[in-house]
C-alpha positions in Angstrom: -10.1 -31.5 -16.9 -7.7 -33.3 -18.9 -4.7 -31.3 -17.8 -5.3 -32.9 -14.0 -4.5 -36.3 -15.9 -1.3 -35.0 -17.6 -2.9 -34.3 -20.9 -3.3 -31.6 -23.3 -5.6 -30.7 -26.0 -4.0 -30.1 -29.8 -6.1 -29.3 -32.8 -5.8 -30.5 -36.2 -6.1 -27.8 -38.9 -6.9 -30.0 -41.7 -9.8 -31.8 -40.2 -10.6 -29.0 -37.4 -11.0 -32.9 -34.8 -9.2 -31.8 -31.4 -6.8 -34.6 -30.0 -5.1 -35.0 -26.6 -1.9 -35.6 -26.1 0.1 -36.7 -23.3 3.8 -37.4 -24.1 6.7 -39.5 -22.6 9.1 -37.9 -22.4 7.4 -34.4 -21.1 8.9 -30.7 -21.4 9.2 -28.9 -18.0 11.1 -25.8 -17.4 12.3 -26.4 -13.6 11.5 -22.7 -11.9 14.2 -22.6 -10.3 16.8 -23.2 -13.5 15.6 -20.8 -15.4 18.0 -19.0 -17.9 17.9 -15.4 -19.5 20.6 -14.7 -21.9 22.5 -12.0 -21.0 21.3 -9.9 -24.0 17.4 -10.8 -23.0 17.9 -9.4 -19.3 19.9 -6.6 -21.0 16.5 -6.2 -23.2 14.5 -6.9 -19.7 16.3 -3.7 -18.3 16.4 -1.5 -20.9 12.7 -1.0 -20.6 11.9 -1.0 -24.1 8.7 -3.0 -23.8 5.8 -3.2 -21.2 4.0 -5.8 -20.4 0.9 -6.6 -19.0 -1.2 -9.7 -18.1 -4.7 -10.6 -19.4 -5.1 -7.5 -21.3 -5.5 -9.1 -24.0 -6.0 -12.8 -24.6 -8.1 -13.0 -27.5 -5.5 -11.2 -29.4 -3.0 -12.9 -28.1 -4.6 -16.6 -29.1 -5.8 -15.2 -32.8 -1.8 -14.0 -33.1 -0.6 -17.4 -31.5 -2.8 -19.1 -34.4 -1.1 -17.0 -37.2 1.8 -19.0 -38.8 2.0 -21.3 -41.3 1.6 -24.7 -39.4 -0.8 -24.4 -36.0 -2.8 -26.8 -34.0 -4.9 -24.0 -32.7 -8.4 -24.7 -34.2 -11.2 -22.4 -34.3 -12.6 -24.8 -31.4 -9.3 -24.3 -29.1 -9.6 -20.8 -29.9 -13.2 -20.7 -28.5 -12.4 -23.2 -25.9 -9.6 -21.3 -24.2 -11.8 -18.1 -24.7 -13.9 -19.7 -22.5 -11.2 -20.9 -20.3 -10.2 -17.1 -19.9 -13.2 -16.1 -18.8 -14.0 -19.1 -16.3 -10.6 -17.8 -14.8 -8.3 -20.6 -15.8 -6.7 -19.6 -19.2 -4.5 -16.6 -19.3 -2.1 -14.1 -21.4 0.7 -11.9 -21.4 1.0 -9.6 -23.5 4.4 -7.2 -24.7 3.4 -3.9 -25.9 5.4 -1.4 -27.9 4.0 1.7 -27.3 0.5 1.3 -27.9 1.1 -1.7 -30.3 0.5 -5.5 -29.2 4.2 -7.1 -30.5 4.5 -10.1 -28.2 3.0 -12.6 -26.2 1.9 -16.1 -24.6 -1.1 -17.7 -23.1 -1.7 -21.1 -20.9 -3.7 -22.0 -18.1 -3.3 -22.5 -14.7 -4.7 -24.7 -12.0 -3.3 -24.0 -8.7 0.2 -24.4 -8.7 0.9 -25.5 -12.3 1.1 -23.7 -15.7 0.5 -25.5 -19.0 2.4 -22.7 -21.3 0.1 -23.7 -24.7 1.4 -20.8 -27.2 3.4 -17.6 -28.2 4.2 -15.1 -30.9 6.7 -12.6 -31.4 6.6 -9.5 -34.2 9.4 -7.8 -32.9 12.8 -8.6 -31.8 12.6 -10.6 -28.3 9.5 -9.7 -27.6 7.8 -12.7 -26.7 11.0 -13.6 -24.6 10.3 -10.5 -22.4 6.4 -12.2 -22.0 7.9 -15.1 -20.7 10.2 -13.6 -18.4 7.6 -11.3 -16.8 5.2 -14.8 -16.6 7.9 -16.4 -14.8 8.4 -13.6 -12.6 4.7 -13.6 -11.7 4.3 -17.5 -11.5 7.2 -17.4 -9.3 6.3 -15.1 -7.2 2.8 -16.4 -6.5 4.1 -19.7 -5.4 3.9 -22.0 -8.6 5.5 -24.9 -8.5 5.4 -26.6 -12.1 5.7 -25.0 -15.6 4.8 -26.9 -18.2 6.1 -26.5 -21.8 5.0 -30.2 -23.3 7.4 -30.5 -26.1 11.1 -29.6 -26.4 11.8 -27.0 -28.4 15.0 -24.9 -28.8 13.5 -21.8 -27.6 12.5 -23.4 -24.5 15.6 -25.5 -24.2 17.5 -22.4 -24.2 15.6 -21.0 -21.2 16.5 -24.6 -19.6 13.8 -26.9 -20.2 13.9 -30.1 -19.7 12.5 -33.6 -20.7 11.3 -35.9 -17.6 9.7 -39.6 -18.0 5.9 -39.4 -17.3 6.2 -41.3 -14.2 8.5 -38.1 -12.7 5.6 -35.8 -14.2 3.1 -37.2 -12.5 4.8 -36.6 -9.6 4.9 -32.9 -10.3 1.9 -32.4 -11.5 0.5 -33.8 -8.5 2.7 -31.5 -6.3 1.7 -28.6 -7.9 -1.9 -29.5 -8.0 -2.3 -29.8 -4.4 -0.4 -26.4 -4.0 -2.3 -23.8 -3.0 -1.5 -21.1 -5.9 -3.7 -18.6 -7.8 -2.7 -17.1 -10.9 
């Protein structure tokens, strides 16, 4: 599997090909310097969401794909469908009420978690998803989360860039960890 190597797959909407990608520098979010803004935890406490995990990934992947510019192809969608039900790709979901409004999806292989996608309809919603997957990563012993690219929603929650050299390192840490999602 190309994530064992350090890559990732990314789909191109216009010609539907699937690429992989494996950049220098890479996106990590060190588990142990994660950061929650005070109004997300205050959001986290309040209890206005629930949220569950792998209740519903091929929702969560079709809502991931909905937005104006997407790399998830038809063919990742049916490839991490398939990933799902090998065991390997998973979701969390953020419900309000009875009504999907959140979530995220990535796989995991033993200690590691390649976050691929989220979506958000309401108001830090997928935030709340992410805290609850760093709850349960965390608590099960992970040792690597993954974001691939730098954004400022992940920067926010302290991700970081490292060279490939240092990732490899990680990744191979994590891979010998003994973790199950």
């Amino acid at each position: 599997m190309g994530y064992q190597q350090g890559f990732f797959p990314m789909g191109d909407p216009e010609t539907g090909s699937v690429y992989w990608h494996r950049p220098d520098p890479r996106a990590v979010i060190p588990l142990d310097a994660v950061r929650f803004s005070r109004s997300l935890r205050r959001t986290v406490r309040k209890e206005t969401y629930k949220s569950t995990i792998n209740a519903s990934f091929d929702t969560v992947i079709l809502r991931c794909q909905e937005r104006e510019d997407t790399w998830i192809t038809d063919d990742i969608i049916s490839t991490y469908t398939q990933l799902h039900y090998m065991g390997y790709a998973h979701s969390v979901e953020t419900w309000l009420n009875d009504e999907l409004v959140g979530g995220l999806y990535g796989v995991a292989i033993n200690g590691a978690f390649f976050g691929e996608s989220m979506f958000s309809r309401k108001p830090d919603a997928s935030k709340v998803a992410f805290v609850r997957l760093i709850q349960h990563i965390h608590a099960r012993g992970f040792t690597l989360l993954d974001t691939q690219y730098i954004n400022e929603f992940t920067a926010s929650l302290g991700a970081i860039e490292i060279s490939d050299a240092h990732y490899q390192e990680q990744l191979s840490i994590a891979l010998s960890t003994s973790a199950t999602f």
